[in-house]
C-alpha positions in Angstrom: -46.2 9.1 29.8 -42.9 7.1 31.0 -43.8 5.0 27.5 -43.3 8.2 25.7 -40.8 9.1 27.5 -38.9 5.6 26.8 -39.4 5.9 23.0 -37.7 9.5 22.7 -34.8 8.2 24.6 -34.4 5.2 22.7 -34.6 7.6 19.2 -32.9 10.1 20.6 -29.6 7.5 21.9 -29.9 6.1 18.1 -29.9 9.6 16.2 -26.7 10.4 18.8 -25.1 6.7 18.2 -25.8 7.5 13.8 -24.6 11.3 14.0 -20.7 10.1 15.6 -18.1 10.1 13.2 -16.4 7.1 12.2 -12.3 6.6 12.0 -11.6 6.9 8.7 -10.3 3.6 7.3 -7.3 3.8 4.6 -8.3 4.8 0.8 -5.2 4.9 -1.7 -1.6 5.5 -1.8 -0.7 8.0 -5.0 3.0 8.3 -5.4 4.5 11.3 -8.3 6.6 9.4 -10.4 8.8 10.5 -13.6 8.5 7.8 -15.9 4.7 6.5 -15.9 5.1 3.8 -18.0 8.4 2.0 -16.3 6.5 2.7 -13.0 3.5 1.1 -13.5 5.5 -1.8 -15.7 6.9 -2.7 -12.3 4.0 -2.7 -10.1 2.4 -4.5 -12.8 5.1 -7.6 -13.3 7.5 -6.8 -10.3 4.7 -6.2 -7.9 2.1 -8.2 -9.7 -0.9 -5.9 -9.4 -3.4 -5.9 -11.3 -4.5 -2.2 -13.1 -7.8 -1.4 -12.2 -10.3 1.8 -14.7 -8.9 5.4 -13.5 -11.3 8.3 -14.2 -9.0 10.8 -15.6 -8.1 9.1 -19.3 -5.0 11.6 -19.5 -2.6 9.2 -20.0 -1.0 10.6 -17.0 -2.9 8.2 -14.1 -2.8 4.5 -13.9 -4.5 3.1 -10.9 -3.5 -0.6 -9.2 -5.8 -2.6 -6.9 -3.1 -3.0 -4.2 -6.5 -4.8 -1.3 -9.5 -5.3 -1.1 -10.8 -2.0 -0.9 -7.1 -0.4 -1.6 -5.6 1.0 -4.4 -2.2 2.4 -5.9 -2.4 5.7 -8.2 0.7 6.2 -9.8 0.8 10.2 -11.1 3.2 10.9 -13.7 5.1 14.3 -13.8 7.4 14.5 -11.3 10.6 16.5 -13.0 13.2 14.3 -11.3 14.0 11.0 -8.9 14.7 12.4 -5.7 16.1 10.0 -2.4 13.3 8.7 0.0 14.2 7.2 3.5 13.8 4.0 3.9 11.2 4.2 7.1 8.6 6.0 4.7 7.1 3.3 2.6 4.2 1.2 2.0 4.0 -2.7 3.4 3.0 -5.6 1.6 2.8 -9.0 3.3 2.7 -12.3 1.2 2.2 -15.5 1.8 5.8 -16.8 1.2 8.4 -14.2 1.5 11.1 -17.1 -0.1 9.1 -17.4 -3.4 8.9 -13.6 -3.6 12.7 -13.2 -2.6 12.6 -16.2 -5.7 10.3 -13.9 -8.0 12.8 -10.9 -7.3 15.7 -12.4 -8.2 14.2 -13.9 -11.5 13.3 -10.2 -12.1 16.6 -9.0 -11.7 15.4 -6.5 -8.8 17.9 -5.3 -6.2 16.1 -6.3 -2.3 17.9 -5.8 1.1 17.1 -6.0 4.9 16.5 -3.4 6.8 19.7 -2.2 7.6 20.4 -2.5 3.9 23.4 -4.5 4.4 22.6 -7.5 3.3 19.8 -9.7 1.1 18.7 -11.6 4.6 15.2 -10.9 5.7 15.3 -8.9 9.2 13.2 -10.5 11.7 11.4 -7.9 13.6 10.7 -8.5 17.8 7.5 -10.2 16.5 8.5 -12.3 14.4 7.5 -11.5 11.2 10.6 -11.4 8.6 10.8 -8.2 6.0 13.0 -7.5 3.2 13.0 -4.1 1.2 13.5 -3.0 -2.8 12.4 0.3 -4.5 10.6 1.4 -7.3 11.9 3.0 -9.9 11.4 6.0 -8.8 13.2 5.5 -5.3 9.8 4.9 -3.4 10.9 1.9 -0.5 8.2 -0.8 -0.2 8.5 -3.5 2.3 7.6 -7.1 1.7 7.0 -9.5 5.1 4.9 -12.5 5.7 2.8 -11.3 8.3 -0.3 -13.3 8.3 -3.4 -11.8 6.1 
């Protein structure tokens, strides 16, 4: 009986263990933009991400691969630009902020620190070293070289 007893609790810990819920781990970004076209031409050669297939085929969605399992949907139809603060935006960390700052400025695309007072990356208290820029459509998007 204490066998039987042993194998029930042992199913009975794994169906509890199984049924828990899981944290949700991060999906997408989609950001409304005006202009679909200039948006995704900057994520594509400002940002360099690649487009990845986007089920809708309404010329009104283009989808980037912005991680591993992460992605960028770009949604066309907002009716105007409006002003986003800087402290909501997405992060992106590279391997060598200086040859990004160097890509930027081949681009022609306006970056600042944090304070937006100068082009000098902000060190934050650990350590890593951020600059910001904006889409086209005002979005704020911070590039550091934190470690991957």
């Amino acid at each position: 009986m204490n066998k039987i007893k042993l194998i029930l609790l042992v199913m009975l810990s794994a169906l509890s263990i199984q049924s828990r819920a899981q944290a949700p781990h991060f999906n997408h970004n989609a950001i409304f933009v005006v202009d679909l076209q200039k948006s995704a031409d900057f994520y594509e050669k400002v940002m360099m991400f690649d487009k990845i297939a986007e089920p809708f085929h309404d010329n009104k969605h283009i989808w980037f691969k912005i991680g591993e399992h992460n992605q960028l949907h770009v949604i066309q139809g907002a009716k105007e630009i409006i002003p986003h603060d800087i402290n909501i935006h997405m992060a992106f960390s590279v391997p060598s902020l200086e040859k990004f700052i160097q890509h930027l400025e081949e681009k022609h695309i306006k970056y600042s620190n944090s304070a937006q007072n100068s082009t000098k990356p902000t060190a934050r208290p650990d350590g890593v070293t951020q600059i910001y820029l904006q889409d086209p459509d005002g979005y704020w998007i911070e590039i550091n070289d934190d470690k991957y």
